[in-house]
C-alpha positions as protocol buffer text, in pm:
chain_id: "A"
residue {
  index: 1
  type: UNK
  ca { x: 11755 y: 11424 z: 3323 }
}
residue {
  index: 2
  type: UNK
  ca { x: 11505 y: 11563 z: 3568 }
}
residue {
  index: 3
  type: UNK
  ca { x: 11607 y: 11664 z: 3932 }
}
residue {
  index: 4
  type: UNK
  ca { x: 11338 y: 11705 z: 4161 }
}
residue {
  index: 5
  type: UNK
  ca { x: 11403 y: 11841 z: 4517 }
}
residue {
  index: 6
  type: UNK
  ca { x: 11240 y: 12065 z: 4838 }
}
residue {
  index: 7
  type: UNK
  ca { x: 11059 y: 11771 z: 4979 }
}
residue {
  index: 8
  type: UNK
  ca { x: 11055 y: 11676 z: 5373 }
}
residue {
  index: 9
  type: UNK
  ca { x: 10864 y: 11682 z: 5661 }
}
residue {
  index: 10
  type: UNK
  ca { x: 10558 y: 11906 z: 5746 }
}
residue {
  index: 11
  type: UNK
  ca { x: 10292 y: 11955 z: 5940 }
}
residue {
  index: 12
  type: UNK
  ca { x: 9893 y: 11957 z: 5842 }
}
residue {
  index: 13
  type: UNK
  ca { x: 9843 y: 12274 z: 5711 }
}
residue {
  index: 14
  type: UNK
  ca { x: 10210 y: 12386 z: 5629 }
}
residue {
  index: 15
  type: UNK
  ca { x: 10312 y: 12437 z: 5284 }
}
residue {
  index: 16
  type: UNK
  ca { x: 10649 y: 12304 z: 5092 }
}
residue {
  index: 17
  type: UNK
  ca { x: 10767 y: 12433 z: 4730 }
}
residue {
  index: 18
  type: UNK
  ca { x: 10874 y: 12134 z: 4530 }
}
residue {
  index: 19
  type: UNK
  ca { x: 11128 y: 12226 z: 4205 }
}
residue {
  index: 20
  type: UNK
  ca { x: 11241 y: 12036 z: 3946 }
}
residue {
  index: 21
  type: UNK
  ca { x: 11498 y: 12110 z: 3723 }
}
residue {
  index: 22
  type: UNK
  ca { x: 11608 y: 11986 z: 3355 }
}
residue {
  index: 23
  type: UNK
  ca { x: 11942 y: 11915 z: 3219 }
}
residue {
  index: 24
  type: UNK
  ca { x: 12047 y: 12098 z: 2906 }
}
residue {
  index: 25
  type: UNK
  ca { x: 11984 y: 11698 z: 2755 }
}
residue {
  index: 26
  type: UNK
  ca { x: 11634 y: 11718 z: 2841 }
}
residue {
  index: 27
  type: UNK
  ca { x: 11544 y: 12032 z: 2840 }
}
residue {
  index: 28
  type: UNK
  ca { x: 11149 y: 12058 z: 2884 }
}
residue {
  index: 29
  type: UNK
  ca { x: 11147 y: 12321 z: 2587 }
}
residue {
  index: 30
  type: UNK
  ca { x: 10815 y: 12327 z: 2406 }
}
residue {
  index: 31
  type: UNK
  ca { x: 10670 y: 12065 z: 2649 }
}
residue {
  index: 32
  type: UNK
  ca { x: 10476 y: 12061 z: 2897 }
}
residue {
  index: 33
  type: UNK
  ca { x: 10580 y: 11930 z: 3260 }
}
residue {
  index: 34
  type: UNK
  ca { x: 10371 y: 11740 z: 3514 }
}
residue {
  index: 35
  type: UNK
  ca { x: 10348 y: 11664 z: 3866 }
}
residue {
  index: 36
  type: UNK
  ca { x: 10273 y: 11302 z: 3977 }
}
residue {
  index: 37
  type: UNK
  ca { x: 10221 y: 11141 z: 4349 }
}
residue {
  index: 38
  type: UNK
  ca { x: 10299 y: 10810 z: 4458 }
}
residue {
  index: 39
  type: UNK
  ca { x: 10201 y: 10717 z: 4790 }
}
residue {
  index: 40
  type: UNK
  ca { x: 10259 y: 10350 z: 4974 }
}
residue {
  index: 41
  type: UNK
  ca { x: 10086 y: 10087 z: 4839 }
}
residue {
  index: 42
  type: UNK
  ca { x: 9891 y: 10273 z: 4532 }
}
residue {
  index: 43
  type: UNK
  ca { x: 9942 y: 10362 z: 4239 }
}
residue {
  index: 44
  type: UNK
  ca { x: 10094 y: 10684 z: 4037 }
}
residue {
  index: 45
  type: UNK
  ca { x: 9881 y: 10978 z: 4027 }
}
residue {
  index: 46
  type: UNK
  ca { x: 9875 y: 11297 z: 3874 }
}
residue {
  index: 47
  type: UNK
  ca { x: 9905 y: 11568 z: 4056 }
}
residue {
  index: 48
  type: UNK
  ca { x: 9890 y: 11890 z: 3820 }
}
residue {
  index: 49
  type: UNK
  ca { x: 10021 y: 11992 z: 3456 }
}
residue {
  index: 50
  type: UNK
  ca { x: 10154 y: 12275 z: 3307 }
}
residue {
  index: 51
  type: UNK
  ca { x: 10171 y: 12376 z: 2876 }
}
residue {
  index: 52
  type: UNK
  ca { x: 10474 y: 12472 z: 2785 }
}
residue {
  index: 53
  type: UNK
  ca { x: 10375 y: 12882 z: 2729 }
}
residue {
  index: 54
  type: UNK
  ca { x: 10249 y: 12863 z: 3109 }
}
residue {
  index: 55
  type: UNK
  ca { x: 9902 y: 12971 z: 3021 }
}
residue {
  index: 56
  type: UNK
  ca { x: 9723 y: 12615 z: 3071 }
}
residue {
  index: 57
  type: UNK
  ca { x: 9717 y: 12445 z: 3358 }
}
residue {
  index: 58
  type: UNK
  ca { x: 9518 y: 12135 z: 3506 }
}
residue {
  index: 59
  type: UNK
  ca { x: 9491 y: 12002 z: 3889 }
}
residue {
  index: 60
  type: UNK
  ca { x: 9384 y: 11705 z: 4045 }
}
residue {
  index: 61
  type: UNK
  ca { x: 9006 y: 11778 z: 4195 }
}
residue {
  index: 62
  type: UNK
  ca { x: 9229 y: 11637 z: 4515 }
}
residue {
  index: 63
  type: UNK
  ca { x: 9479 y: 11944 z: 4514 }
}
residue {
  index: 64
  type: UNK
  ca { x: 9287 y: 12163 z: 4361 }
}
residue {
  index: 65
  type: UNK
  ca { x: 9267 y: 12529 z: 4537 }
}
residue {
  index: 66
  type: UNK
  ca { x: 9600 y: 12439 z: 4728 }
}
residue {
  index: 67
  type: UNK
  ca { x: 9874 y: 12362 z: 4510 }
}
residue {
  index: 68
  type: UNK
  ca { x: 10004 y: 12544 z: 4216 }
}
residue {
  index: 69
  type: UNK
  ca { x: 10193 y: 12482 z: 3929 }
}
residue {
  index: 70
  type: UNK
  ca { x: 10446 y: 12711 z: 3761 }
}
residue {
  index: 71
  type: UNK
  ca { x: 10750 y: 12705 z: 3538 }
}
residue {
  index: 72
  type: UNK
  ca { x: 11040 y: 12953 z: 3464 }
}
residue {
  index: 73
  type: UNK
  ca { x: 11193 y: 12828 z: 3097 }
}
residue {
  index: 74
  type: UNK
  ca { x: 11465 y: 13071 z: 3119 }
}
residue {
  index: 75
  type: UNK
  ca { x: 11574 y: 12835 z: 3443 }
}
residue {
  index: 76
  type: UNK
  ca { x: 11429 y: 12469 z: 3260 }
}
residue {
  index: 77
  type: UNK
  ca { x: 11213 y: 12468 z: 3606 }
}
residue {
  index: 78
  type: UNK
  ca { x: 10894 y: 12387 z: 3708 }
}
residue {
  index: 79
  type: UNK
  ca { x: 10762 y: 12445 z: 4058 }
}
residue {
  index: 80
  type: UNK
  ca { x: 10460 y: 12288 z: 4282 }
}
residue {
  index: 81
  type: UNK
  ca { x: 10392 y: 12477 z: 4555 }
}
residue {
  index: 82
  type: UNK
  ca { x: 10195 y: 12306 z: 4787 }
}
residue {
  index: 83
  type: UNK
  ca { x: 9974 y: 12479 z: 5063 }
}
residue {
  index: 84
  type: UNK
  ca { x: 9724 y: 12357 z: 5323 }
}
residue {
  index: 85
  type: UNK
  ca { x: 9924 y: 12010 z: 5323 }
}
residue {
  index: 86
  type: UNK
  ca { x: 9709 y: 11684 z: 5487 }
}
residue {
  index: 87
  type: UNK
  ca { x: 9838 y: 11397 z: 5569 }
}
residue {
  index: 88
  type: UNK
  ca { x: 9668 y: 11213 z: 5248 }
}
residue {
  index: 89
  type: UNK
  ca { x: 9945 y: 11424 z: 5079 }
}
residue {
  index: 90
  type: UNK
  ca { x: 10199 y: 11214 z: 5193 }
}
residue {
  index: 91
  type: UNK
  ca { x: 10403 y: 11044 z: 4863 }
}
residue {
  index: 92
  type: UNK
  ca { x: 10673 y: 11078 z: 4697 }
}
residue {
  index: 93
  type: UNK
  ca { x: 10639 y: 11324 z: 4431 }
}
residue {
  index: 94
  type: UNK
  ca { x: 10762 y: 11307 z: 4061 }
}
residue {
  index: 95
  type: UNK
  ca { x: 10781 y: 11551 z: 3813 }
}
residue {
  index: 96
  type: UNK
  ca { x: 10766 y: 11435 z: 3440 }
}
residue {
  index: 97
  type: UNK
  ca { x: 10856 y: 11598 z: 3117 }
}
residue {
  index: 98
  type: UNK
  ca { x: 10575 y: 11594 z: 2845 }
}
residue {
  index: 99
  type: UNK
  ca { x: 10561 y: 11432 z: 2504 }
}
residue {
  index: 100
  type: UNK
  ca { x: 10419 y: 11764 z: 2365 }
}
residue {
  index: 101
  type: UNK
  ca { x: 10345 y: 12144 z: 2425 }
}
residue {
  index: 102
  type: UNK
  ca { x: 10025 y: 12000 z: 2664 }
}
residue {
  index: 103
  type: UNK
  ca { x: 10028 y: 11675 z: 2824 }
}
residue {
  index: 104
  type: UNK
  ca { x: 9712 y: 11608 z: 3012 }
}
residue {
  index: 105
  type: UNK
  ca { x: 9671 y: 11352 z: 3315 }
}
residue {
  index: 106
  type: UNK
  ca { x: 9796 y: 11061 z: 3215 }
}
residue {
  index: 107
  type: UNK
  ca { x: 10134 y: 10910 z: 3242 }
}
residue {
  index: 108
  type: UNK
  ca { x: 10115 y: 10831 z: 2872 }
}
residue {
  index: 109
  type: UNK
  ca { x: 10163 y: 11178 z: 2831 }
}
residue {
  index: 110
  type: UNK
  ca { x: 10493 y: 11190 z: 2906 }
}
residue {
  index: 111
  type: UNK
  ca { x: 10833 y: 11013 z: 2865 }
}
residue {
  index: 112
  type: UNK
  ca { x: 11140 y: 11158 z: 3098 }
}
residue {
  index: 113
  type: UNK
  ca { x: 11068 y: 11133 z: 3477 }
}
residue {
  index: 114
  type: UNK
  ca { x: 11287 y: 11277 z: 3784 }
}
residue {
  index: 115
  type: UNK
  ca { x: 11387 y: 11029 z: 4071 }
}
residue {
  index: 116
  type: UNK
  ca { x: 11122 y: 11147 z: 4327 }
}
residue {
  index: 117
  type: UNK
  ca { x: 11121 y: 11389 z: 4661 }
}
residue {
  index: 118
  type: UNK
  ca { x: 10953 y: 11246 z: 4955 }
}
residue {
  index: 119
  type: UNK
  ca { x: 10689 y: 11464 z: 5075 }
}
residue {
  index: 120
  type: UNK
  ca { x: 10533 y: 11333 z: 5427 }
}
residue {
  index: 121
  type: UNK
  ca { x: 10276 y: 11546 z: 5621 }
}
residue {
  index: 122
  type: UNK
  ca { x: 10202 y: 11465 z: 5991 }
}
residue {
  index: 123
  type: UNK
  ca { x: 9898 y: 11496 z: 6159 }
}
């Protein structure tokens, strides 16, 4: 399963490092790993992607320039780290394990999601 964790409480502007980690039963090896959002009342987005070889990326136009996506596959982990935070940031955040070695933006992309970390961002 997924485990992702280093959400809480921040301040506009303030940055937070969100980390998920794979169990040796779904290990993210050869896939890629996303980043989706789900705030109150809408709908899952995606956040940002990541190829399995760590060369390809893709961001949200919403995140773009602030967060960034990484992954260590020595430690079956893939970070967000999240900088200049707004309050539209606020969701809970979930990271997903691709179908394939790139995933793209849609949750049809990928099969094996983490429980969520609650990211909120006062103004």
């Amino acid at each position: 399963q997924l485990q992702a964790f280093g959400g809480g409480l921040v301040q506009a502007g303030g940055s937070l490092r969100l980390s998920c980690v794979a169990s040796p039963r779904r290990t993210s090896a050869g896939n890629a790993m996303g980043w989706f959002r789900q705030a109150p009342g809408k709908a899952r987005e995606f956040v940002a992607t990541i190829n399995w070889s760590g060369d390809t990326t893709a961001y949200a136009d919403s995140v773009k320039g602030r967060f960034t996506i990484s992954r260590d596959n020595a430690k079956n982990t893939v970070y967000l780290q999240m900088n200049s935070l707004k309050p539209e940031d606020t969701a809970v955040y979930y990271c997903a394990r691709g179908l394939s070695a790139y995933a793209g933006r849609s949750t049809s992309g990928y099969r094996y999601w983490g429980q969520g970390t609650l990211v909120t961002v006062s103004s």
